[in-house]
N, C-alpha and C positions, 0 to 999 in steps of 0.2 A: 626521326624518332629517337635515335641513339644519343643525338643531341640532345633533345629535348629531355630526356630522362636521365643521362649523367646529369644534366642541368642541376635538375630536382632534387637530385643525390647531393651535390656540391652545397646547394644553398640549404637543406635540409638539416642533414647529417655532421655532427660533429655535437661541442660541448661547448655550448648547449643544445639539442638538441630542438627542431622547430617541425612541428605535423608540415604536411605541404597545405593543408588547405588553411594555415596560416601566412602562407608565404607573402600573398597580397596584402593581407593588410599590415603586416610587418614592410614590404620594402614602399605601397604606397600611402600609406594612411599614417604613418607617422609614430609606428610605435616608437614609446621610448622606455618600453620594460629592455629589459639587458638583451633578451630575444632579440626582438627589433632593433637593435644597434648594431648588433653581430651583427644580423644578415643586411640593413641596410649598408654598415659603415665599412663591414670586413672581408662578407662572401660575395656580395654582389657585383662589387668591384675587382675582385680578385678573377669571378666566371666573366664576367665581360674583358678582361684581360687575358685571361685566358682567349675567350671566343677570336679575339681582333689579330693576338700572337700567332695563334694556327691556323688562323685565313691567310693570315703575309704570308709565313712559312711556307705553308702546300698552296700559295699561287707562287709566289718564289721558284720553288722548287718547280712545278712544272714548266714556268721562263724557260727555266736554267737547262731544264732535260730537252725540252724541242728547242730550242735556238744550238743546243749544241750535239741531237739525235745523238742523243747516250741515255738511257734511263738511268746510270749511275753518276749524271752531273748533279751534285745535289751543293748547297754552301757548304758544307764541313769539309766536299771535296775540292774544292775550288780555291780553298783562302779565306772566303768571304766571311766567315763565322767567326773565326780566329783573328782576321786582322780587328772585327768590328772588336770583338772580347779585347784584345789587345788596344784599341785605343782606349776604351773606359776603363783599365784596371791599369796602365802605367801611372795616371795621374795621382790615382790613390796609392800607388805605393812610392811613387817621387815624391810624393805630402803636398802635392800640386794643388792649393783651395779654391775651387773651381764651382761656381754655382750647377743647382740640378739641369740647368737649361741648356746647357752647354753639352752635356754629354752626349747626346742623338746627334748633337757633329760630332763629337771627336769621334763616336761609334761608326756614323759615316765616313768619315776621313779614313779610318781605319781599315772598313771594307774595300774601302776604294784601293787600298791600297794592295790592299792583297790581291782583290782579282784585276786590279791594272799590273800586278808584278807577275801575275799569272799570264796573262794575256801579249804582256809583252817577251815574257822568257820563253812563252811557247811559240810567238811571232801570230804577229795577227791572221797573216795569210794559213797559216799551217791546217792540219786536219783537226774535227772535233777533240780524235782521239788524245792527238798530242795536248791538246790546251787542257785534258781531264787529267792527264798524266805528270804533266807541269804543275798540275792545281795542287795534287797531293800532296808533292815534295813542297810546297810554298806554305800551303798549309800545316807538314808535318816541322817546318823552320820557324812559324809563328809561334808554334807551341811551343817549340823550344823559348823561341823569347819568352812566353809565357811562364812557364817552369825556370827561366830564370829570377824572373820579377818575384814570384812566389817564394823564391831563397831570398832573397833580400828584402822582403815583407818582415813586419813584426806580427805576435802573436794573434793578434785582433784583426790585421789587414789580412792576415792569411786567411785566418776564420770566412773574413766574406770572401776574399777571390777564390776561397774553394769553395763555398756555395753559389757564389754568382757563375765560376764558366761550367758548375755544371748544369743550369738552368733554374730557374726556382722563381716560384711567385711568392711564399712570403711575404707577408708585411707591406703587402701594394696597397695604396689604395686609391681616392677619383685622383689627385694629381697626377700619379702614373698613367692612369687612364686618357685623361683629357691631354696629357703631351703627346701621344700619339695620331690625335686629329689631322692636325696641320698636315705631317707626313701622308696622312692616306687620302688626305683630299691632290695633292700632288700625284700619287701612286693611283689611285682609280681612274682617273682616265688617261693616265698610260697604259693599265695594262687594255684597258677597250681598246683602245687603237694598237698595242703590239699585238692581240690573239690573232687577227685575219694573219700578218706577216708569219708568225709561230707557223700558221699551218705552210706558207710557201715552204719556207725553210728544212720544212719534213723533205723537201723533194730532191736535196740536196745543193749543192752551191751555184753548178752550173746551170740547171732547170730554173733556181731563182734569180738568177740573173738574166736568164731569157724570157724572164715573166715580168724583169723590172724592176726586180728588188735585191739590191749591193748585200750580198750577203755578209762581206765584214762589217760593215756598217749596220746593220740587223743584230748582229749577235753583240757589238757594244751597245748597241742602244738596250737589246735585253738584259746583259750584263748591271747598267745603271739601272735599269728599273727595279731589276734584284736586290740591289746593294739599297735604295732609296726603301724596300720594302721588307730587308732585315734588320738593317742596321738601326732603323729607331729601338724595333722590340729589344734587341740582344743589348739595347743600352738599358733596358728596364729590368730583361725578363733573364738576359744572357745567354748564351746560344744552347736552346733547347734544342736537341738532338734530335735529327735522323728524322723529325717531322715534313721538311721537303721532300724526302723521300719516301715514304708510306702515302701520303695524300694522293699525290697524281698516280700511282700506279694504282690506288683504291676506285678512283676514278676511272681511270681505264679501263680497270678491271668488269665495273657496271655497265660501263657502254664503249665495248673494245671497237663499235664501228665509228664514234664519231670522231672529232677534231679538235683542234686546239681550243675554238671559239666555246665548244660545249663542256670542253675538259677541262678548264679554267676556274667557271665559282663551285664548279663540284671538287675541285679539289680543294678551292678554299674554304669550302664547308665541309670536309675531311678532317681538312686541317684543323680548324677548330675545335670538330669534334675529337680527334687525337687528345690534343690537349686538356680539352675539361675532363673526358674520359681517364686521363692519366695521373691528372693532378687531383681527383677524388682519393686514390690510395697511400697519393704524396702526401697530402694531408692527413687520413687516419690510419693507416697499414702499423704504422711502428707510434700511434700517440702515446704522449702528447710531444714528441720530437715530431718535426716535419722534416721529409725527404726529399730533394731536389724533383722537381716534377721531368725534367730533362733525362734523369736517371732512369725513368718507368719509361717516358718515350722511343729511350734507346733499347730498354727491355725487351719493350712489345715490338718494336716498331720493323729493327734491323728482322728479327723470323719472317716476321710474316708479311712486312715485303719481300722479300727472298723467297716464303712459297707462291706469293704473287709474280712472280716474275715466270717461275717454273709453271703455274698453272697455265699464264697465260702467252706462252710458250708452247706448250701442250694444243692450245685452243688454236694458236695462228697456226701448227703444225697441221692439225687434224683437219682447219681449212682449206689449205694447200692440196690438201690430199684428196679433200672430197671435188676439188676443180681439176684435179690431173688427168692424164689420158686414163684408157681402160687399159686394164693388162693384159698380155699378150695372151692371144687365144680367147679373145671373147670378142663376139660376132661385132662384125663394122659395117657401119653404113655402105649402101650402093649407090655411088652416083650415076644416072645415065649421064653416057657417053663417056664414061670412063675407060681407062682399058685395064682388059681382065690381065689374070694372071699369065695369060698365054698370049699376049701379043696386043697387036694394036684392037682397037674396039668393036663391038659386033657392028653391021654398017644396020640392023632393025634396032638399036637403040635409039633413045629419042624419038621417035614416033610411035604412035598409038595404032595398035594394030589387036586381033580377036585373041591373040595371046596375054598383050595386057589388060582384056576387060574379063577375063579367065580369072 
């Protein structure tokens, strides 16, 4: 529902403004008043990129948290955002003239590179932990590349590498859209076949290795599926923030009993929703300037998964508690044949005698 009605917001709202119960026959009938071009040529494409950008993200992001049990593996902490940003903005500021088609590799190349430099500085064999805490510092060294490419930009290049790494849809339209196909038709039936693995992986390394599944080999293959499920958007959309991390813990949060297999397109319709939610404000909040849609996602996103985390904290605590023993001094079961407080057991226990039909 949240979806469907930021929807209506995004394709409605703005200058010019369109009733909704003109929305259909502006995006299928053809209008060609100014209305109808907008919403066919500029909003329509802009919400369905949106929608495709925050499915990758928050299925990404849930990958990335169960293959490495951390709720705080997300791509910004990993490398993986930053290298993909880092491969699409060195060519533009080397003056590298490089067709549009090419960039969703270099984006990929770049991801890869960050969480293969992650993965190897932390050592394959190591703990979750360490390979989250590897991520950061690789991640906080791309940026620095980043900020340095940025000083050696001219006025114009700057202009977009600082609207691109802070996210933004701007000025997308079907081309952006339709490059992204190819990549999710690769990416949807891997992530079918990684969620059963996702959930061994919850059990920890040694448990899934006695169930059958090489758990460093699980968490590269999750790794690549990440990288192949950010890296096209972040070459379009550029790394909108903090969205792998809001989704799956929104998810969890609705159904904290299930598993990976259940937790997967709910978090990529999270995700979604995230983002068209986010980029309604990006769009009107300050018109007719538009605001990076990645900047609102980090706005909202970083709170309130943070009280999500603490509530459901709260929740698995309060579980815990209602399955614990009783407290001391409230009455315990009797088992016959047990022995009492005073020694070994009565020898009329376990038999049925006028006492016990008393």
């Amino acid at each position: 529902m949240l979806l469907a009605v930021s929807s209506v917001c995004a394709l409605s709202l703005g200058t010019p403004y369109v009733p909704p119960h003109r929305l259909v026959a502006a995006v299928l009938e053809g209008d060609t008043t100014l209305a109808g071009i907008v919403v066919s040529e500029l909003r329509v494409p802009r919400l369905l990129l949106a929608s495709v950008a925050g499915a990758c993200l928050g299925a990404a992001g849930l990958v990335l948290q169960e293959a490495l049990r951390n709720p705080l593996a997300v791509p910004e902490m990993l490398g993986v955002s930053s290298g993909a940003a880092l491969g699409v903005a060195a060519p533009l500021v080397l003056a590298f003239s490089l067709p549009a088609a090419v960039q969703p590799l270099l984006a990929i190349g770049g991801a890869a590179l960050g969480g293969g430099l992650t993965l190897l500085v932390a050592g394959i064999g190591r703990s979750p932990s360490a390979v989250l805490l590897t991520g950061a510092a690789v991640a906080a060294a791309l940026q620095a590349a980043l900020l340095v490419l940025m000083v050696m930009a001219d006025q114009l290049d700057l202009q977009l590498i600082y609207r691109y790494l802070l996210g933004s849809l701007s000025a997308r339209t079907w081309d952006d859209v339709t490059g992204l196909w190819p990549w999710l038709l690769v990416a949807a039936p891997a992530l079918v076949l990684c969620a059963p693995v996702l959930s061994v992986l919850r059990l920890g390394d040694e448990d899934a290795e006695a169930l059958g599944v090489r758990a460093q080999r699980a968490r590269l293959a999750a790794l690549a599926i990440a990288v192949v499920l950010i890296a096209p958007v972040t070459a379009v959309c550029g790394p909108v923030a903090w969205v792998g991390f809001l989704a799956p813990h929104l998810s969890r949060w609705f159904a904290p009993a299930a598993g990976a297999v259940r937790w997967l397109p709910w978090s990529a319709a999270w995700g979604a929703a995230v983002v068209v939610v986010a980029d309604v404000p990006a769009r009107l909040a300050l018109a007719p300037v538009e605001t990076p849609a990645g900047a609102w996602t980090a706005l909202l996103g970083v709170p309130a998964g943070v009280a999500l985390m603490r509530s459901g904290g709260r929740r698995g605590a309060a579980g815990r508690r209602s399955t614990a023993a009783p407290p001391a001094g409230a009455a315990q079961p009797v088992h016959r044949g047990a022995p009492g407080p005073g020694g070994p057991p009565s020898p009329h226990l376990g038999t049925t005698g006028p006492e016990d039909v008393r």
